[in-house]
C-alpha positions as CSV (number, residue, x, y, z in Angstrom):
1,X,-47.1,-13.3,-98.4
2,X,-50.7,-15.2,-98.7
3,X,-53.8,-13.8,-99.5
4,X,-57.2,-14.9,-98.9
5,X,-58.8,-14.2,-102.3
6,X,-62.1,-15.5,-103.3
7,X,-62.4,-18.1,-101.1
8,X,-58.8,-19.4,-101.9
9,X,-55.1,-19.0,-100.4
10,X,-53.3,-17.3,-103.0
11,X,-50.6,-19.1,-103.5
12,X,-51.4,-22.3,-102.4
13,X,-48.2,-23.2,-101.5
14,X,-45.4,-21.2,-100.3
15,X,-41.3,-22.4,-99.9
16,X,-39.1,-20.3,-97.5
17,X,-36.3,-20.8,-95.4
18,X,-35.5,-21.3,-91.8
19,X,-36.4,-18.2,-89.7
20,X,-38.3,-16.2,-92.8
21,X,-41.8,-15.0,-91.5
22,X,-45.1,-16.0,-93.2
23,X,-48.1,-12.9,-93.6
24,X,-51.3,-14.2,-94.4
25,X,-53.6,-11.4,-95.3
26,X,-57.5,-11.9,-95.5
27,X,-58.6,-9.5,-98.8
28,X,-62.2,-10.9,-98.8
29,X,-65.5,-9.7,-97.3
30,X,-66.2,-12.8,-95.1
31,X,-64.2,-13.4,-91.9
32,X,-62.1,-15.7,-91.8
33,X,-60.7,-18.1,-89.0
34,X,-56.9,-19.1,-90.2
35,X,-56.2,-22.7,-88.3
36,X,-52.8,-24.5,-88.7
37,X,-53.1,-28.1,-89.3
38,X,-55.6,-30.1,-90.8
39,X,-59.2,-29.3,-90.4
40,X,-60.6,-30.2,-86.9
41,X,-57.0,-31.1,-86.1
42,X,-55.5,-27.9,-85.5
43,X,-52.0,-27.8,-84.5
44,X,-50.3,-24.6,-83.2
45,X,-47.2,-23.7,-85.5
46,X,-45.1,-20.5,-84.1
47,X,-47.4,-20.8,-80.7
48,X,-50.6,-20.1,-82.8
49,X,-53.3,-22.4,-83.5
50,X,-56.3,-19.9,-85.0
51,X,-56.5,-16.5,-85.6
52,X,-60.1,-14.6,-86.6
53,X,-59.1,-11.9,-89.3
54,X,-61.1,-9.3,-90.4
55,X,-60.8,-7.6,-94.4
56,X,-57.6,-6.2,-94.7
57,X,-56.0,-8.1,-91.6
58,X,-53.0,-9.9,-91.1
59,X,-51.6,-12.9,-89.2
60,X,-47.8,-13.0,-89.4
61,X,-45.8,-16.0,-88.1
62,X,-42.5,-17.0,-87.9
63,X,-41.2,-19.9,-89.7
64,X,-39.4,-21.8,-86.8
65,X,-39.9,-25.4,-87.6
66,X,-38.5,-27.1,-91.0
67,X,-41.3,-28.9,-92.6
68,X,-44.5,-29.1,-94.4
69,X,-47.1,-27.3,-92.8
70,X,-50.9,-27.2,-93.8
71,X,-52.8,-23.9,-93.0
72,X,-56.6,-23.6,-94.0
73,X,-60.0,-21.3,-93.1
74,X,-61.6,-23.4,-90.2
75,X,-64.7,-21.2,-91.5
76,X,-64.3,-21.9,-95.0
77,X,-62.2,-25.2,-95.4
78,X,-62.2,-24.9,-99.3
79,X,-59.8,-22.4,-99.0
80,X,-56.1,-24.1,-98.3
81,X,-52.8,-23.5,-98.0
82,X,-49.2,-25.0,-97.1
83,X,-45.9,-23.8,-96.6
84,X,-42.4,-25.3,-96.7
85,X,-39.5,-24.5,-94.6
86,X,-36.3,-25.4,-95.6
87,X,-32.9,-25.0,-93.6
């Protein structure tokens, strides 16, 4: 589980295995667009690339790929995140 807490993925970084599923769940006011990737290089991770959420939506992928993987707010790029899956 991520949050998207004042302005900030909460926690920044996440480790998990092979085939756990990721939620990232937006808790502030301001929409957010979550991108995988780095910023303006969005690469699609679990066949998504973005997803707009709302307050109090979710975006819930499964971790298919081993790897480091960077996630951020295309909107709001201060708030970041990665994840780690291991086999």
């Amino acid at each position: 589980q991520v949050k998207i807490q004042d302005n900030a993925m909460v926690p920044e970084h996440t480790q998990a295995l092979l085939c756990d599923t990721l939620t990232i769940t937006n808790t502030d006011n301001a929409l957010r667009l979550v991108a995988f990737g780095p910023h303006d290089d969005h690469q699609p991770y679990d066949g998504v690339a973005e997803k707009l959420l709302k307050k109090g939506q979710s975006l819930t992928i499964t971790l298919n790929e081993a790897g480091t993987y960077q996630f951020h707010d295309h909107l709001q790029d201060v708030a970041r995140g990665n994840f780690t899956v291991v086999q």
